[in-house]
Backbone bond lengths (Angstrom), bond angles and torsions (degrees), N, CA, C in turn:
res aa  C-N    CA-C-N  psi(-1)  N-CA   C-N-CA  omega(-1)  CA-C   N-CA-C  phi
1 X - - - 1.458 - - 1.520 107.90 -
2 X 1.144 97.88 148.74 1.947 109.26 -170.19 1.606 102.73 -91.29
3 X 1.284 116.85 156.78 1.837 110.52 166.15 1.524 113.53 -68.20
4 X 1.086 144.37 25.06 1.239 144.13 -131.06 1.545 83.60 -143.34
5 X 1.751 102.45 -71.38 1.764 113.78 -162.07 1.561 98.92 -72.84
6 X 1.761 131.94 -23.23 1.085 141.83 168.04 1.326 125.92 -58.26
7 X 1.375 113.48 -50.55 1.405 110.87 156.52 1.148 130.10 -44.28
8 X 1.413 110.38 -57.90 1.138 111.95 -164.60 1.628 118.84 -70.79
9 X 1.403 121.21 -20.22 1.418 127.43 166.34 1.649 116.99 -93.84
10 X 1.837 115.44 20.04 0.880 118.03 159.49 1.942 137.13 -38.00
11 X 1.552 94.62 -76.07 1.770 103.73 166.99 1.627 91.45 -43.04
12 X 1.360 120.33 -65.05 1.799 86.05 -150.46 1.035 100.93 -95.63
13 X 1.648 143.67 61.56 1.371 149.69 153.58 1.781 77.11 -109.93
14 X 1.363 130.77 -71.75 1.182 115.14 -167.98 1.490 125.73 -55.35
15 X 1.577 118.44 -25.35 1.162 109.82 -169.75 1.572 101.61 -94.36
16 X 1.470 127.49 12.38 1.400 132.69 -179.25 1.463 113.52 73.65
17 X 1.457 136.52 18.24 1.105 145.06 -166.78 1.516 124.78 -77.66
18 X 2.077 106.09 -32.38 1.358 110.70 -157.83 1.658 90.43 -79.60
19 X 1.168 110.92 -174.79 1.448 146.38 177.26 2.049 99.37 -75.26
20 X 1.112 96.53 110.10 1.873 98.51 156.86 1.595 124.41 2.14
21 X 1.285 95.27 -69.50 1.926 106.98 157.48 1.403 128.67 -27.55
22 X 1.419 94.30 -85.45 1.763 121.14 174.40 1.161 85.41 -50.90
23 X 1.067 147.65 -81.81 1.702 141.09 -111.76 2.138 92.19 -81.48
24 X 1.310 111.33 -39.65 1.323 125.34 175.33 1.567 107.39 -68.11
25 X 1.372 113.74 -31.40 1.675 102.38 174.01 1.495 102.87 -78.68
26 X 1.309 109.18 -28.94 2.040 93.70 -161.57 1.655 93.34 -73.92
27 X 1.468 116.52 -34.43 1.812 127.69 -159.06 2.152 93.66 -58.23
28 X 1.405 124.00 -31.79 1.214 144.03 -115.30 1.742 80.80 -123.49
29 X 1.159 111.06 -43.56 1.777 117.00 -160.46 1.405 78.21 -83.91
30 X 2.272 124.07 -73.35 1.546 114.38 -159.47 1.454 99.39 -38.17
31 X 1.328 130.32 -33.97 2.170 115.13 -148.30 1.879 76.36 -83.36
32 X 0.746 147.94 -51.27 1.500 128.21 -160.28 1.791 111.97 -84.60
33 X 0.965 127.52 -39.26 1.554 143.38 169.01 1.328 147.69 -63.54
34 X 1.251 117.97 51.42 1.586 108.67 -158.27 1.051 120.24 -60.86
35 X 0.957 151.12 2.25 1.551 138.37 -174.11 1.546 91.28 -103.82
36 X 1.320 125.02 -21.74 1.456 96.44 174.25 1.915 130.79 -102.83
37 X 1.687 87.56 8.13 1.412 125.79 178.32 1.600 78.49 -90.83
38 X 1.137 158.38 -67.60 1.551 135.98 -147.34 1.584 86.14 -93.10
39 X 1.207 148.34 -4.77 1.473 132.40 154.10 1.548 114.79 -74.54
40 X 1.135 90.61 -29.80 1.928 95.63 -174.45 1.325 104.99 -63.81
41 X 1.551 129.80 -23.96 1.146 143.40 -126.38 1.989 98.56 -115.25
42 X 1.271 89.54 -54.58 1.726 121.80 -177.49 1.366 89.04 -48.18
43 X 1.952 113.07 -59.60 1.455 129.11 -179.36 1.514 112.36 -43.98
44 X 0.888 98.39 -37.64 2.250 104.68 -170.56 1.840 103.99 -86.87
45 X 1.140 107.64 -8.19 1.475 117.44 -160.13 1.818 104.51 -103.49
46 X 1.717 99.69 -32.05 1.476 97.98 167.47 0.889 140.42 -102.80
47 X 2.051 113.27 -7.89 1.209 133.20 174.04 1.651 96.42 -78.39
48 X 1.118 122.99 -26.63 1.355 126.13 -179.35 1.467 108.99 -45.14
49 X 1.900 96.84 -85.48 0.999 114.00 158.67 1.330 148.96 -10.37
50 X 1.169 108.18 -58.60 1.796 122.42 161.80 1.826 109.02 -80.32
51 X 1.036 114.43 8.06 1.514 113.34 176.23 1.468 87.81 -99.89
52 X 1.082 118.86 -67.24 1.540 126.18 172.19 1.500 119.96 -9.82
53 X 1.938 91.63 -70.63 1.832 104.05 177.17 1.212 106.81 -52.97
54 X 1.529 109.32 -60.62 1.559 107.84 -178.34 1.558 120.62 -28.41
55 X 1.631 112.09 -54.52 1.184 106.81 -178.86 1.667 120.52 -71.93
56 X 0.972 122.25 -20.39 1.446 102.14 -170.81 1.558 97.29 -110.95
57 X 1.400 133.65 6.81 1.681 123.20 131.24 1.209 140.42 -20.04
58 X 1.158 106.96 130.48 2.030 90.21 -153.79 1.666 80.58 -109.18
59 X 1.202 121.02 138.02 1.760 122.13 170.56 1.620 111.91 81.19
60 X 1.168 124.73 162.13 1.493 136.77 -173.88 1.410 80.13 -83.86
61 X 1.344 119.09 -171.70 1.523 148.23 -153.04 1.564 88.17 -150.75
62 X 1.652 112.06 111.18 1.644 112.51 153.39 1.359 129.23 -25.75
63 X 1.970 99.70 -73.71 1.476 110.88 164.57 1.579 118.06 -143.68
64 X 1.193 118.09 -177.19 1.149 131.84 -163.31 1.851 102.73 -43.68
65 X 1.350 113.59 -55.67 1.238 126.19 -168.88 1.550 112.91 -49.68
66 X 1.387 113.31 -50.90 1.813 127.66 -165.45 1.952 76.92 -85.65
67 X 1.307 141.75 -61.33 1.179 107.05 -172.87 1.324 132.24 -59.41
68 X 1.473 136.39 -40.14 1.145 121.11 156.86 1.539 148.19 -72.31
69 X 1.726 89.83 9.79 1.499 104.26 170.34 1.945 102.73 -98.20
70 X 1.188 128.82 3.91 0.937 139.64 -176.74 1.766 99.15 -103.58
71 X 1.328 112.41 -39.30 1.668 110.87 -175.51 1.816 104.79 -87.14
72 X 1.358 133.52 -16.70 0.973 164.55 157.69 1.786 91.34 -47.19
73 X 1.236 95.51 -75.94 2.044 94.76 -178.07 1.288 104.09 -75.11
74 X 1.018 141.61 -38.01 1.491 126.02 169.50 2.103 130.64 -59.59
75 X 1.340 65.22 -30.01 1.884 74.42 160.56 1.302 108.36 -91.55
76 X 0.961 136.00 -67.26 1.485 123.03 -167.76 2.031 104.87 -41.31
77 X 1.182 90.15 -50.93 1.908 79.14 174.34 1.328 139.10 -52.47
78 X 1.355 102.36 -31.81 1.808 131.94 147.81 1.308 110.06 -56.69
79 X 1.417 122.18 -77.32 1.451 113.77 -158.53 1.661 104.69 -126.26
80 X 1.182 136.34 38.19 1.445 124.60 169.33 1.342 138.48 4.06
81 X 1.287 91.97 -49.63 1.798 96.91 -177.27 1.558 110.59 -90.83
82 X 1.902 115.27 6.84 1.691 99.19 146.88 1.225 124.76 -46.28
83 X 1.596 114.75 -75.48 0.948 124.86 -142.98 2.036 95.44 -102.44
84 X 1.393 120.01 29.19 1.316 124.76 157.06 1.932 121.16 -104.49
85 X 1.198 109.71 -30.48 1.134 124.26 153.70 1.906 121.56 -48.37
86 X 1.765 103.36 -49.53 1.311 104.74 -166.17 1.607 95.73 -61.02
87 X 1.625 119.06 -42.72 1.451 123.29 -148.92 1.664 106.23 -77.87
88 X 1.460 99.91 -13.10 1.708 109.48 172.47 0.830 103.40 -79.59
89 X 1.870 142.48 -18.50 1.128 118.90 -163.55 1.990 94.82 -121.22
90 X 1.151 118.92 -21.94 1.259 106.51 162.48 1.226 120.24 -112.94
91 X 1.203 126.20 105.76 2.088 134.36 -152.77 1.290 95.45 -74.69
92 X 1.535 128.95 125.61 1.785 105.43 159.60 1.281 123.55 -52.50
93 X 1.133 116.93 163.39 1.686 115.99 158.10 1.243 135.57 -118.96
C-alpha cells in the first residue's frame, strides 16, 4: 500500500470500519512508514481531543455553527498557540 491509498483509509482504519484486508494493509504500511505513523498519531490526538471537548460541554449545541464556535473556545483555553500561529501565517484582510 502507497501513503496516498493509506491516508486516505485513515479515519476508517481508526474508527475500525475497513474490511479485515484493508484494515491489515493500512496496520502493515503505519509499521514500515513514519510519516504516516506520526499522521496516524496527530489522527488519535484530535479525535481524542474533541472527545474530550465534547465531554466537558455543558448542553447540546443548536447547530453546527454555535457548536464549533464553542470547541473553537475550548481549545484555545487548552492550547492557544494553535490557533495563534495559524493567524500569523494567514493575515486577515
Amino acid at each position: 500500500m502507497n501513503c496516498d491509498k493509506s491516508l486516505k483509509l485513515l479515519s476508517e482504519y481508526h474508527d475500525g470500519s475497513l474490511n479485515v484486508i484493508e484494515a491489515v494493509r493500512v496496520r502493515m504500511h503505519l509499521m514500515i512508514c513514519p510519516s504516516c505513523r506520526g499522521i496516524f498519531h496527530d489522527l488519535e490526538m484530535i479525535v481524542s481531543a474533541a472527545a474530550e471537548l465534547r465531554d466537558k460541554s455543558s448542553g447540546a449545541c443548536p447547530d453546527d455553527k454555535i457548536g464549533w464556535r464553542r470547541f473553537e473556545l475550548d481549545a484555545w483555553q487548552i492550547k492557544p498557540t494553535i490557533f495563534q500561529s495559524r493567524r500569523r501565517e494567514h493575515p486577515s484582510t
